[in-house]
C-alpha positions, 0 to 999 in steps of 0.5 A: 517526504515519500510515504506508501499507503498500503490498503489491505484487509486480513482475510485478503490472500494476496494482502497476506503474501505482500505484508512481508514484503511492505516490512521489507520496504518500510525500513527504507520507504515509511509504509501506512497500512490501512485496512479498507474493513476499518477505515473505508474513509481512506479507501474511497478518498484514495479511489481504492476498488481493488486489494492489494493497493500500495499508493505512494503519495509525497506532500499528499500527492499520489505519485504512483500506484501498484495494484496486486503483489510485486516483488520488494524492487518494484516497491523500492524502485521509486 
């Protein structure tokens, strides 16, 4: 099962314009949202030095990554 690990933190700009976005795309692809602040375990077992962070990983393999805001088809296009 694909699923997307969105790393994010709340005084993050950028975090704060794709959050509408992954709702978008959580009614068809499943979206975990991780705040690196909380839960910065995750963040560095999935390499994450930038945020935003969308990983989309299946079975628990990372199949793709996009770092910054894109538009909702990037994230749907998978």
């Amino acid at each position: 099962m694909k699923q997307y690990l969105y790393f994010s933190a709340p005084w993050c700009g950028p975090c704060r314009t794709l959050g509408p976005i992954m709702e978008q795309v959580n009614g068809t692809i499943p979206v975990q949202k991780i705040n690196v602040d909380e839960n910065s375990e995750m963040a560095q077992q999935y390499n994450v030095r930038n945020i935003p962070t969308v990983v989309l990983v299946e079975n628990g393999q990372e199949i793709k990554r996009i770092i910054g805001v894109r538009n909702t088809n990037e994230y749907l296009n998978v």
